[in-house]
VOPAGU-2260 file (C-alpha; in pm, 1 decimal, decimal comma):
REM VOPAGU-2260
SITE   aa  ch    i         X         Y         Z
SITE  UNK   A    0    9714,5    -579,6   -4427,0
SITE  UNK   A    1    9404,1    -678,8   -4225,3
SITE  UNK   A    2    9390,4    -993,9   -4398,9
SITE  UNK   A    3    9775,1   -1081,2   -4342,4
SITE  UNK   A    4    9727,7   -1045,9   -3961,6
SITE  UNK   A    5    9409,1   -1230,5   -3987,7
SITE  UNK   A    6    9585,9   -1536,2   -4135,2
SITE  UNK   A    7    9870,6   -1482,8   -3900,8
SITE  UNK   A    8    9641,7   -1489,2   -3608,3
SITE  UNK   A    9    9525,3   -1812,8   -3773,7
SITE  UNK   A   10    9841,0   -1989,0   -3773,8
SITE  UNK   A   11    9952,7   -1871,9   -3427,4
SITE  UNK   A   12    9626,4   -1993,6   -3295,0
SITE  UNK   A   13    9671,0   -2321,6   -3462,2
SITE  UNK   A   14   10008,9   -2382,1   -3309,4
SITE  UNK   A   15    9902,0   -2293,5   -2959,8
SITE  UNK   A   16    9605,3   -2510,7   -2955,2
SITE  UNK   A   17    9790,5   -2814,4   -3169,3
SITE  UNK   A   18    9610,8   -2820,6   -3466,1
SITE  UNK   A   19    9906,3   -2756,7   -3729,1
SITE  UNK   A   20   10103,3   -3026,6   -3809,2
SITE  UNK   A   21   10426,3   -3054,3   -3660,6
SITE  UNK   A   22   10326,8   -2833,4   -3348,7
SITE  UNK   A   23   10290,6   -2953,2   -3001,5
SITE  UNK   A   24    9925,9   -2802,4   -2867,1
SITE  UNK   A   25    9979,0   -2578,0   -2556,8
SITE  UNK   A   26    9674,1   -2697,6   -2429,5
SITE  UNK   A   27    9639,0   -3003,1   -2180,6
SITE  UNK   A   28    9258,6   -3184,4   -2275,5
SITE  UNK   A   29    9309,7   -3347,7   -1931,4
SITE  UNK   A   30    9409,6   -3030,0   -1713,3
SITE  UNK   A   31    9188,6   -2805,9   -1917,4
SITE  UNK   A   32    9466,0   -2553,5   -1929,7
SITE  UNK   A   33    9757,4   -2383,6   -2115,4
SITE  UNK   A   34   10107,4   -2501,5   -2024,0
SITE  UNK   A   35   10439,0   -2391,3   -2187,0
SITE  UNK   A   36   10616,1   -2706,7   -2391,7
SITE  UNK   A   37   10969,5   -2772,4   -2347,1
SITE  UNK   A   38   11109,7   -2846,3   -2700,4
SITE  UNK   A   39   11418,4   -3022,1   -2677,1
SITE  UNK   A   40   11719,1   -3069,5   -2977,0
SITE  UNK   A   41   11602,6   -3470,5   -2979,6
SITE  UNK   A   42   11223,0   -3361,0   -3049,8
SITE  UNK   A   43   11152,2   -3456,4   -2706,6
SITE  UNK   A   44   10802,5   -3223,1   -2579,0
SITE  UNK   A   45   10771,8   -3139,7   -2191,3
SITE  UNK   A   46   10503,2   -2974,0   -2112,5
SITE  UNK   A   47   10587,3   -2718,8   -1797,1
SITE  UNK   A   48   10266,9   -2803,5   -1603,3
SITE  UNK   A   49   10329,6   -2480,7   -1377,6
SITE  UNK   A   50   10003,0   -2301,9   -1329,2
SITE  UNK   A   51   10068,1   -1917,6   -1423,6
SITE  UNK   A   52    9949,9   -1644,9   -1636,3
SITE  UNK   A   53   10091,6   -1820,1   -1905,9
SITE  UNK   A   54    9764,3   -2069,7   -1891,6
SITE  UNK   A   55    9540,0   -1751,6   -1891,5
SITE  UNK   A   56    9745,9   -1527,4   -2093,2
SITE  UNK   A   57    9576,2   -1684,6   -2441,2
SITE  UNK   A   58    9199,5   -1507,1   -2338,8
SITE  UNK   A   59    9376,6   -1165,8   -2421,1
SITE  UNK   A   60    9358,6   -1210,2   -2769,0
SITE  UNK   A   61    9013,5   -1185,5   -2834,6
SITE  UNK   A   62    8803,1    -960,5   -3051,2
SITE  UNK   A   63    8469,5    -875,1   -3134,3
SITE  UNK   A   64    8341,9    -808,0   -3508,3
SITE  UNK   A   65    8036,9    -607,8   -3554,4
SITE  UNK   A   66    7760,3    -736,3   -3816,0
SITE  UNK   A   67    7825,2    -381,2   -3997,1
SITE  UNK   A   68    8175,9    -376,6   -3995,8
SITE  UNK   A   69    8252,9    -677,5   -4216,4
SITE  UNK   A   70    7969,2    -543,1   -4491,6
SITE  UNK   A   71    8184,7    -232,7   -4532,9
SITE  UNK   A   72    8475,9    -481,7   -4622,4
SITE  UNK   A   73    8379,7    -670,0   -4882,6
SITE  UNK   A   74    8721,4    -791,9   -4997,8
SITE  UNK   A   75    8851,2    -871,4   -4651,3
SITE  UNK   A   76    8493,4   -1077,2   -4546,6
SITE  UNK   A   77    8568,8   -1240,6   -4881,0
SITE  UNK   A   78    8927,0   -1348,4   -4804,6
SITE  UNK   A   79    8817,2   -1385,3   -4465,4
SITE  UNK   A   80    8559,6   -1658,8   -4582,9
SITE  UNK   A   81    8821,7   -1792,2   -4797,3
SITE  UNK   A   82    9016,7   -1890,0   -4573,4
SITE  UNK   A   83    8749,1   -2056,1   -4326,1
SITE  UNK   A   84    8624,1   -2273,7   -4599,8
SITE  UNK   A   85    8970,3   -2394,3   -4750,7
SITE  UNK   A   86    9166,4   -2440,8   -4418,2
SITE  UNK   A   87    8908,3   -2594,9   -4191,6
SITE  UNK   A   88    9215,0   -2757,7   -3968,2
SITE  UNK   A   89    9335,0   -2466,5   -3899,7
SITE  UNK   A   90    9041,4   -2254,1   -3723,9
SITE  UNK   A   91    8874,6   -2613,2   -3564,4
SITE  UNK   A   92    8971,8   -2532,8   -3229,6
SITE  UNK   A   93    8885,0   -2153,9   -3200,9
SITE  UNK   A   94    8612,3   -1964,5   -3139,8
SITE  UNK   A   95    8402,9   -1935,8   -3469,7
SITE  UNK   A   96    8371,7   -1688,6   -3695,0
SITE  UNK   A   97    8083,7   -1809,3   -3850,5
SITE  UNK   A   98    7855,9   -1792,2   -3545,7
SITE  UNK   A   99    7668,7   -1509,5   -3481,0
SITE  UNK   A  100    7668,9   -1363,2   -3107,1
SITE  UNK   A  101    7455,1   -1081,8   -2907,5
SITE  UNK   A  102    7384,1    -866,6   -3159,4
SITE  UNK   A  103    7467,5   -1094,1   -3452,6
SITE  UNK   A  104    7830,0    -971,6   -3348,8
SITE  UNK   A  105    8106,6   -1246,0   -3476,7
SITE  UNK   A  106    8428,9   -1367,6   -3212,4
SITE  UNK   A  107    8784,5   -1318,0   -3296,6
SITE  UNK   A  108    8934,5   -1563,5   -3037,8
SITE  UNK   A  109    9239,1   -1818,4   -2923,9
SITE  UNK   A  110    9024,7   -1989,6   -2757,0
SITE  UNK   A  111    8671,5   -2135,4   -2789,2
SITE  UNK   A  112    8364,7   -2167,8   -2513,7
SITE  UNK   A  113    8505,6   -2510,1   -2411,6
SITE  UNK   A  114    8836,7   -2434,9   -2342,2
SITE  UNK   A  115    8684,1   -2074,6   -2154,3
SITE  UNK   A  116    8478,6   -2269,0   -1949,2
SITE  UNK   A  117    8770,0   -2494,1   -1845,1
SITE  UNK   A  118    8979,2   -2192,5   -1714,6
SITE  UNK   A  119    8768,0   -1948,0   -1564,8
SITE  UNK   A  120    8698,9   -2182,9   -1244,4
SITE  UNK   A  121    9050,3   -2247,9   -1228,2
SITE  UNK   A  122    9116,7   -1843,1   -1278,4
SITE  UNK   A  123    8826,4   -1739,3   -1039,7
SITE  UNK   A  124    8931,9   -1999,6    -767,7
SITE  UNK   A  125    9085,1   -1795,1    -420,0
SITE  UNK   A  126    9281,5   -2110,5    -357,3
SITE  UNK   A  127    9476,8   -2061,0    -674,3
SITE  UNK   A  128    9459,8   -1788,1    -907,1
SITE  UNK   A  129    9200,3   -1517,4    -701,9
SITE  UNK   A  130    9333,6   -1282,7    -440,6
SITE  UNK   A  131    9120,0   -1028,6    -228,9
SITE  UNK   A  132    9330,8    -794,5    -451,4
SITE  UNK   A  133    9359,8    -926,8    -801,4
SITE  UNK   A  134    9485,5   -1184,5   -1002,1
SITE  UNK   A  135    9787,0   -1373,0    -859,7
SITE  UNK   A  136   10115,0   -1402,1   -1124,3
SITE  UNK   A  137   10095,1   -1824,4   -1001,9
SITE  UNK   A  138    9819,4   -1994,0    -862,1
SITE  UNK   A  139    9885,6   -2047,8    -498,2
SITE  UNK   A  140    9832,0   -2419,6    -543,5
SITE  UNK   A  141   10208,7   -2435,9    -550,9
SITE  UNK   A  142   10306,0   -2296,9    -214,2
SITE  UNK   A  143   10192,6   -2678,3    -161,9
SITE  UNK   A  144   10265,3   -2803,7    -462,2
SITE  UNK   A  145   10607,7   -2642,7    -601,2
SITE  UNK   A  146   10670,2   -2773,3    -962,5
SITE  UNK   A  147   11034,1   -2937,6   -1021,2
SITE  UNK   A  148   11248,7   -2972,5   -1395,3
SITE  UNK   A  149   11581,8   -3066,9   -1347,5
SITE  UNK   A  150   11684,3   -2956,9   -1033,1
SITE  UNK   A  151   11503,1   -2666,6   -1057,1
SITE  UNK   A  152   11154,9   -2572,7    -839,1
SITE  UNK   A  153   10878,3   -2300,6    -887,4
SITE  UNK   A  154   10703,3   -2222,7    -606,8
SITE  UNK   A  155   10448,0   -1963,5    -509,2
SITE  UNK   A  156   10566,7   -1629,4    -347,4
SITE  UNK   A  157   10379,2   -1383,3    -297,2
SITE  UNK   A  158   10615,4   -1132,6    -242,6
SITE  UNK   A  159   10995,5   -1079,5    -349,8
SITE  UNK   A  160   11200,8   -1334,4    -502,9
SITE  UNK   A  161   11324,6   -1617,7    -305,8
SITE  UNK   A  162   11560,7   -1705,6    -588,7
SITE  UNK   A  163   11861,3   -1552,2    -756,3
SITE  UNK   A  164   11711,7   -1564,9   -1097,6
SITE  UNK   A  165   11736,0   -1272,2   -1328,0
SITE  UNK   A  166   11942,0   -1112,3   -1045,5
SITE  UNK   A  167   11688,5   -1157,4    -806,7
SITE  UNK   A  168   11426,3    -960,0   -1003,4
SITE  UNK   A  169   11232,5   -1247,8   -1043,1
SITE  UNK   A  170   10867,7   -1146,8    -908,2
SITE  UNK   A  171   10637,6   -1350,3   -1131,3
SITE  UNK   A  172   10584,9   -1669,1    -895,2
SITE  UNK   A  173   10280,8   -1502,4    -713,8
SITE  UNK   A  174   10289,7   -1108,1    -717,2
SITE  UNK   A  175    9998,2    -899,6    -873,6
SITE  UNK   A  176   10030,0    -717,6   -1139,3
SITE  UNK   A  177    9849,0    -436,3   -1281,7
SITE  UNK   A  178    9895,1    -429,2   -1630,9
SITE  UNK   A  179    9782,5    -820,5   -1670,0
SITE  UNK   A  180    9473,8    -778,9   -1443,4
SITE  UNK   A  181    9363,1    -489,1   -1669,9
SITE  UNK   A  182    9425,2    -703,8   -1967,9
SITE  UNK   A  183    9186,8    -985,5   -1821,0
SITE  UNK   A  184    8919,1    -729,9   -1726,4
SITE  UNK   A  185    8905,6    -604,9   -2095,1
SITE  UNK   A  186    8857,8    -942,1   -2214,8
SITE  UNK   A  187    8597,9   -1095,8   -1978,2
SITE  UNK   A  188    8404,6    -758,6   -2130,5
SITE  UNK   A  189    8471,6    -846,6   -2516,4
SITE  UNK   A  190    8379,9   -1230,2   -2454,7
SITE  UNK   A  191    8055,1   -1093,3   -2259,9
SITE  UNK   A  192    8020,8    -844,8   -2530,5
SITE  UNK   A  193    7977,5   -1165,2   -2745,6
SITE  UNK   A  194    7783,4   -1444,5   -2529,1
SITE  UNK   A  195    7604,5   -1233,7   -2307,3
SITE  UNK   A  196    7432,4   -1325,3   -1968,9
SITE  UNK   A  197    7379,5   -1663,2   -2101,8
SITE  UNK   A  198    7708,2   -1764,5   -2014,9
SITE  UNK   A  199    7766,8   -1752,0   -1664,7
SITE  UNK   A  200    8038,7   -1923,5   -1395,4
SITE  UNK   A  201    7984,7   -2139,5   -1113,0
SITE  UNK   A  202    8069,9   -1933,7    -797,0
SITE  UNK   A  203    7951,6   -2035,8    -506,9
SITE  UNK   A  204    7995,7   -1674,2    -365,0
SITE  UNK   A  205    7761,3   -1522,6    -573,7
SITE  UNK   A  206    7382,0   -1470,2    -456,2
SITE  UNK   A  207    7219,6   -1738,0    -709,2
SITE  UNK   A  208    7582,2   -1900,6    -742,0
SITE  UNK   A  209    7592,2   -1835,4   -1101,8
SITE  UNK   A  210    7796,3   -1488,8   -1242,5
SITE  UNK   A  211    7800,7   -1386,0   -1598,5
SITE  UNK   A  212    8146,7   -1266,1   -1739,5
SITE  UNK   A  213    8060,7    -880,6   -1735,8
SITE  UNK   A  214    8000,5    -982,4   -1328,5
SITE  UNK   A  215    8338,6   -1122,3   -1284,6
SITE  UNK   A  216    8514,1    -854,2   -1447,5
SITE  UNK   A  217    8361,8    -597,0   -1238,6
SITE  UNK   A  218    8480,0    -805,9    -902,1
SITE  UNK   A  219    8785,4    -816,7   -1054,7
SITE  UNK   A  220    8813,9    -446,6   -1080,1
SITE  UNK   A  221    8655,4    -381,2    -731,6
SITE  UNK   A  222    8916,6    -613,5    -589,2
SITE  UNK   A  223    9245,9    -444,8    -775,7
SITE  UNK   A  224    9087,7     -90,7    -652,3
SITE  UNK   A  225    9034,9    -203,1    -288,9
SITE  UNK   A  226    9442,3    -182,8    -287,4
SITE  UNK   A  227    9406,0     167,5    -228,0
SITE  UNK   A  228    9097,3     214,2      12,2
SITE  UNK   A  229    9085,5     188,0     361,9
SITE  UNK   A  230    8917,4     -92,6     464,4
SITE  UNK   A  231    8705,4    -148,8     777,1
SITE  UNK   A  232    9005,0    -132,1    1031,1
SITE  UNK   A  233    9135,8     190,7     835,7
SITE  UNK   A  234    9442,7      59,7     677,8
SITE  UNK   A  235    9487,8      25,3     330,1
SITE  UNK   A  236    9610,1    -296,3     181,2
SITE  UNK   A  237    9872,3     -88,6     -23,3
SITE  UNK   A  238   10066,8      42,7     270,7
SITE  UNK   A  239   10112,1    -286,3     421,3
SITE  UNK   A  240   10282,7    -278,3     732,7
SITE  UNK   A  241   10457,5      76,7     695,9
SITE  UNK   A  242   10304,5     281,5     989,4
SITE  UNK   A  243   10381,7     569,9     882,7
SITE  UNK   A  244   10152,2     611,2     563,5
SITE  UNK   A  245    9856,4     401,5     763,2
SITE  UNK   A  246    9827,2     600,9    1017,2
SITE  UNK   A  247   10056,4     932,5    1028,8
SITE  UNK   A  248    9786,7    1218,6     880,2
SITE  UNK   A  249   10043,9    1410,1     696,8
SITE  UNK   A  250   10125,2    1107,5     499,0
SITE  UNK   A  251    9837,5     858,4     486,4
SITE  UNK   A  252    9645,3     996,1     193,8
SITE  UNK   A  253    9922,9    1016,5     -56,6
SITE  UNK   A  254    9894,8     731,4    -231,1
SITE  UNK   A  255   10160,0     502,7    -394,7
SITE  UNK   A  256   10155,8     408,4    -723,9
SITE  UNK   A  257   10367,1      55,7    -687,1
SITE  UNK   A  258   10483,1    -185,4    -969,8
SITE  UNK   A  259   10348,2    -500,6    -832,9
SITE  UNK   A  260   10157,5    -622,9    -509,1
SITE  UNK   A  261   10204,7    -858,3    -286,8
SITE  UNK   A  262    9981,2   -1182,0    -348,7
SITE  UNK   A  263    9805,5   -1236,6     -33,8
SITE  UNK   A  264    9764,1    -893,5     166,5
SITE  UNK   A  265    9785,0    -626,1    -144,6
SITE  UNK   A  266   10088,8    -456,9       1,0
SITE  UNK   A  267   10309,0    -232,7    -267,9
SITE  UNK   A  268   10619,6    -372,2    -387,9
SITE  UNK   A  269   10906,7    -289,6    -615,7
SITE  UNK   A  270   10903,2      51,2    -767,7
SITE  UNK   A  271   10629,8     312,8    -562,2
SITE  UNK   A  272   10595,7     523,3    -882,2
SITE  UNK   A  273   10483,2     304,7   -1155,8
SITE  UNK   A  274   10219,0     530,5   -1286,0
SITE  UNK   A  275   10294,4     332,0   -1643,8
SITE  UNK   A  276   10048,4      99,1   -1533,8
SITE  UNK   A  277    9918,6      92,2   -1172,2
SITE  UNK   A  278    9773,6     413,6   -1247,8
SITE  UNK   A  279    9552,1     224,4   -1458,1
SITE  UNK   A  280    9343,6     234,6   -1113,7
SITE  UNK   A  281    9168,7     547,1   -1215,2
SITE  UNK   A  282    9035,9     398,6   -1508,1
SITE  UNK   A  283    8867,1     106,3   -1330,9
SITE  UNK   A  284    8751,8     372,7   -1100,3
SITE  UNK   A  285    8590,2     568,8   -1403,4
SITE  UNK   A  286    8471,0     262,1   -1573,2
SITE  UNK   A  287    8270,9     173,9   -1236,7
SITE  UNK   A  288    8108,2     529,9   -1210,2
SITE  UNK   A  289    8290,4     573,5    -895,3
SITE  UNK   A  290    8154,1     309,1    -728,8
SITE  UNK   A  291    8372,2      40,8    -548,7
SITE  UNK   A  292    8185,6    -140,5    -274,7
């Protein structure tokens, strides 16, 4: 079984990235990001070059093997190697296998250190993807920059829907969202777990303007739990403008567990008891020791 979903990983990463024949690659060399392709019944390819999760969503699937691990299984590291020797076109644009990381550990990944390095700045700018509070849904490069197809325009908002799409329950053109966030944080820490400090990020807001990825996950997480804290003026983000739980004692310290955020100020949106996922809070909280600032 581990060697069917190995080769399945394989082939899906070889039609994202282009490299199996007859498959359009996902990936724009000139952008340096993911895009979803319009397939059309003529064999026409659009690529949809709207700048959303779905350009960050392939750094999920990534996985680190330890050195020990694959001695244990002998028959899977020999299928495993199999496979890497006979189907070189199919694993030339991932992260390899065959090179060993920290700790002699091997990478599992869609996407290798080139195509990582392209996204992050893109992912870690606060004009597009980076929010005080998170991760935005879109990057906010297209509240001046809406994308049109056919009559129809994406835009960034940060809040509700301004379209009556999917009834209206259409929040994925700017919102936060919890579960997604979390999802980045746990890879930043696997592809750290595997490069270590020597690959860092440009940012300009760092001390020595350099962060590794282990230092950009842990902003990230400080920046999703600030939702809930009271900041300098004694609000917190997550109330927004409702008086009531900002400032009214008998109310101000129960917090709200709500299903999305809004992309700019933090505020709670949608459902105010999505524990499913926004309660993933307390686990950044325990991951940090308890420390936020």
């Amino acid at each position: 079984m581990a060697t069917k979903f190995f080769e399945h990983f394989i082939y899906i990463a070889a039609a994202i990235n282009g490299t199996d024949e007859g498959h359009e690659s996902l990936w724009d060399d000139e952008d340096g990001f993911f895009y979803d392709v319009l397939n059309l019944p003529d064999g026409t390819h659009i690529p949809m070059r709207v700048r959303s999760f779905v350009g960050l969503i392939p750094l999920f699937a990534v996985e680190t093997l330890e050195p020990d691990l694959l001695d244990l299984l002998p028959r899977f590291k020999r299928r495993m190697q199999w496979f890497l020797d006979n189907r070189p076109e199919l694993v030339e644009s991932i992260a390899s296998l065959t090179t060993p990381g920290q700790g002699g550990r091997r990478l599992l990944s869609l996407i290798d250190r080139i195509k990582l390095a392209f996204v992050l700045p893109r992912m870690l700018d606060t004009s597009q993807f980076l929010s005080p509070h998170g991760l935005r849904a879109l990057s906010k490069a297209h509240e001046r920059e809406p994308y049109t197809l056919a009559g129809n325009t994406v835009r960034y908002e940060p809040a509700e829907s301004a379209t009556g799409l999917f009834g209206g329950n259409s929040n994925w053109r700017g919102p936060i969202w919890f579960p997604t966030n979390y999802l980045m944080i746990e890879a930043l820490q696997k592809f750290h777990h595997y490069y270590g400090d020597e690959f860092t990020i440009e940012l300009p807001r760092y001390s020595d303007n350099y962060a590794t990825l282990w230092e950009v996950a842990a902003d990230l997480s400080r920046r999703l739990t600030r939702i809930f804290l009271r900041g300098p003026d004694g609000r917190r983000p997550v109330f927004g403008g409702a008086e009531k739980f900002q400032t009214d004692p008998h109310w101000r310290d129960y917090l709200l567990f709500y299903e999305y955020f809004q992309g700019d100020n933090g505020a709670g949106l949608g459902a105010s008891h999505q524990t499913g996922w926004t309660a993933l809070v307390a686990k950044l909280i325990q991951q940090s020791g308890g420390s936020v600032e």
